[in-house]
N, C-alpha and C positions, 0 to 999 in steps of 0.2 A: 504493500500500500504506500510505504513512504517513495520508493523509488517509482510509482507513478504518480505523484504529488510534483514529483522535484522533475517528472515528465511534462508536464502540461504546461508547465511555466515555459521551460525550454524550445518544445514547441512553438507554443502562438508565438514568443517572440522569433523564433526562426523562422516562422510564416511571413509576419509581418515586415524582417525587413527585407526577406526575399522579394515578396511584391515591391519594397519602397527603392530595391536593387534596381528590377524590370522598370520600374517608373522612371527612375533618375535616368534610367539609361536610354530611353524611347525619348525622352525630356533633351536631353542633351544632345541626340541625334538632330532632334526639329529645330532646337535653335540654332547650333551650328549650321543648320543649313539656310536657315534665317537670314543670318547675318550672311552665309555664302553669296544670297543672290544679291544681298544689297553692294558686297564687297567686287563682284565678281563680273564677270563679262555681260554685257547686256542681255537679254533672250534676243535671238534672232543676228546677235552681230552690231546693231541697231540703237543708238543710245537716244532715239526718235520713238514715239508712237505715234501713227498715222491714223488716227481712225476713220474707218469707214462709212463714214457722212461728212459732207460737205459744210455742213455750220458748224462744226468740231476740228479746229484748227490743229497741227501736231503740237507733242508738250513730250518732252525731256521726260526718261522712263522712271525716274525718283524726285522728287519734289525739292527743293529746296531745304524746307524746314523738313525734316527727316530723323524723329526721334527712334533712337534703335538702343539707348542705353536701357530699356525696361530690357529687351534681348539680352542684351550684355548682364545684365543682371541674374536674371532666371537662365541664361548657359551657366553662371559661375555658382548658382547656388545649386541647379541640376548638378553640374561637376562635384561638388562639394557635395552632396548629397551621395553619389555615387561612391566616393570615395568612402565614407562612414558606414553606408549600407555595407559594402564590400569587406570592410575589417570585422562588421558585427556576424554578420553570417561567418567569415573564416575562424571568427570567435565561439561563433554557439556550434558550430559544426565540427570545428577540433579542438580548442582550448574551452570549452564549458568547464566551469570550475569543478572538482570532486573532493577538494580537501585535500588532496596529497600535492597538487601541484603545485609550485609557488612563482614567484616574478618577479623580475629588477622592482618593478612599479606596478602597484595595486591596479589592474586594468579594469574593473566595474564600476568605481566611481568616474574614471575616464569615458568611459563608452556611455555612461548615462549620461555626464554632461555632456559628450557630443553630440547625442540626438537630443536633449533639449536645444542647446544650439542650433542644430542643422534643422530641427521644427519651427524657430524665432524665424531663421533665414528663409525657408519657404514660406515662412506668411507674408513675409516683408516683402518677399520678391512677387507673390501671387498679389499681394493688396496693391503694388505701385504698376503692374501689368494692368490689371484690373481700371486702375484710378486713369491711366493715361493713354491706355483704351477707349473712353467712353469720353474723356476730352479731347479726342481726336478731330479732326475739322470736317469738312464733308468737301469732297471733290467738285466745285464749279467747271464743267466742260466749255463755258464760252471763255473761261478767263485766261488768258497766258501774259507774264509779263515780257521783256527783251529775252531773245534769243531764246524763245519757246520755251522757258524756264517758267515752274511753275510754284511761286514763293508767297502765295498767300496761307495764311493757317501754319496750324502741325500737327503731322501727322507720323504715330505708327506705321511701322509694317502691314500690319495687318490691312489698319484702313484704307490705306494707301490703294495696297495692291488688290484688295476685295472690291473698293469703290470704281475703279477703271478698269476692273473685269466684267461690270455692267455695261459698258460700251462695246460699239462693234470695233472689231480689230483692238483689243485692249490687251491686257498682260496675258501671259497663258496662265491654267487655273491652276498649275503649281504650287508659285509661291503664295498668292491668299489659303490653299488649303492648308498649307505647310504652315504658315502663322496663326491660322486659325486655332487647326489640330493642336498647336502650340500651346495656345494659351491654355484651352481645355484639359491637357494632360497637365499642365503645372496646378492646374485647381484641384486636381484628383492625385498630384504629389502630394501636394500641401495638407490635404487628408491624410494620406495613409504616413505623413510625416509625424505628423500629430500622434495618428495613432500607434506607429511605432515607438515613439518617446515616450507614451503612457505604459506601452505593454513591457519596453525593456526596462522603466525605472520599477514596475512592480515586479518584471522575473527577473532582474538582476538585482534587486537589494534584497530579495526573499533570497536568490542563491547566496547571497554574503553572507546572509545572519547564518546559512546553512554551515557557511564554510568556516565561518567564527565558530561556530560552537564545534565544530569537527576537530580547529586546532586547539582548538581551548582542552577538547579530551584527550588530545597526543600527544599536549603541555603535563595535564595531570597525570596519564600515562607514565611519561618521561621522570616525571616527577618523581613516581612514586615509585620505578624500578632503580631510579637511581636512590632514595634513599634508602631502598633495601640494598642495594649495593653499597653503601656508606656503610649500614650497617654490621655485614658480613665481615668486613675488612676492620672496623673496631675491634670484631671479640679473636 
C-alpha cells in the first residue's frame, strides 16, 4: 500500500510534465517559425503584395509598425519551459528520490521553484500575447503611405498577416495559421504550466518528507549500531 501511495504522486506528476514537454515543444516550433517569416525571404520572392483589385493599390508585405516582441517572448518562455519540463521528467523517470540516493544539491526544492517560475513566465508571456493581440490595428486596404509602405497602427503577426489574407492575392494562409495556432497553444501551455507547478510542488514535497524520514531512520540506525559498537570495545 505504501509503495502505491508514493506511486500516484510520481505518476501525475510524470504525466503532467510530459504533456507540458509536448506543449513547450509544439510552442516553440510555431514561434520560431513566426518570427522565421517575419525575418526571412519574402513569400513568392516579392517584398510587394499586388492584390487582385484594382482600388487596392500594392503595400510592402510587413507593415511598418510591426510588433513581434510578444513572439520573442512566448519563443523564450516556450524554450525555457522546454528546458525544465525536460530535466523534470529525466528527474521523475531516473532520479525519483528513494532514500538511499543523495546529491551535491538538494534537487526538489530546485525543481519546485523552477516550475513555479516557468508557471509566473507562461502567464506573463500568455497575458502580454493576449493584451497586444487584441490592441492590434485593423488593416485599411485604401491606405499606403510613400513607397507602398504601410505605417499607420501596430500590428502583431498575427493581425497583420490574418487581416491581408482576407484580400485577393494576399499572404499565403501559412503564416496567419502559424500565428494563430501560436497563440492558442501558448494558452493551453500556460495551463498545463500551472498545473504542473501544482502537481510537482505537492509530489515533490510529499516525496521529501518521505525521504527525510527514511534518512532520519538510517541516522538512528547508524546511531545505534554504532553505539553498540562503542560499547563492545569498552568491556
Amino acid at each position: 500500500m505504501k509503495e502505491i501511495m508514493l506511486t500516484i504522486p510520481r505518476l501525475c506528476f510524470l504525466g503532467s510534465i510530459t504533456i507540458l514537454f509536448i506543449m513547450s515543444t509544439i510552442s516553440t516550433g510555431l514561434h520560431s517559425s513566426v518570427l522565421s517569416f517575419v525575418s526571412g525571404d519574402p513569400p513568392g520572392g516579392s517584398t510587394l503584395i499586388n492584390f487582385d483589385h484594382q482600388l487596392y493599390p500594392a503595400v510592402e508585405y510587413l507593415p511598418t509598425n510591426l510588433n513581434t516582441t510578444n513572439s520573442k517572448l512566448s519563443l523564450a518562455s516556450s524554450a525555457i519551459s522546454l528546458a525544465i519540463s525536460l530535466i523534470c521528467v529525466v528527474f521523475a523517470g531516473r532520479f525519483w528520490p528513494d532514500g538511499k540516493r543523495t546529491f551535491p544539491i538538494p534537487p526538489i526544492p530546485l525543481l519546485i521553484s523552477s516550475l513555479l517560475f516557468n508557471a509566473l513566465l507562461s502567464l506573463t508571456a500568455m497575458t502580454y500575447i493576449l493584451i497586444t493581440h487584441s490592441q492590434s490595428s485593423t488593416f485599411d486596404a485604401y491606405y499606403r503611405s510613400d513607397y507602398r509602405e504601410y505605417d499607420r497602427g501596430m500590428f502583431d503577426v498575427e493581425a497583420w498577416t490574418c487581416q491581408i489574407n482576407q484580400y485577393p492575392s494576399g499572404l499565403p494562409d501559412g503564416p496567419c495559421w502559424t500565428a494563430k495556432t501560436a497563440r492558442w497553444v501558448d494558452v493551453a501551455r500556460c495551463a498545463v504550466a500551472v498545473v504542473a507547478a501544482a502537481v510537482g510542488w505537492w509530489a515533490l514535497r510529499g516525496e521529501r518528507e518521505v525521504v527525510n524520514q527514511a534518512r532520519m531512520r538510517k541516522k538512528a540506525r547508524d546511531a545505534y549500531w554504532l553505539g553498540d559498537g562503542d560499547g563492545d570495545g569498552s568491556e
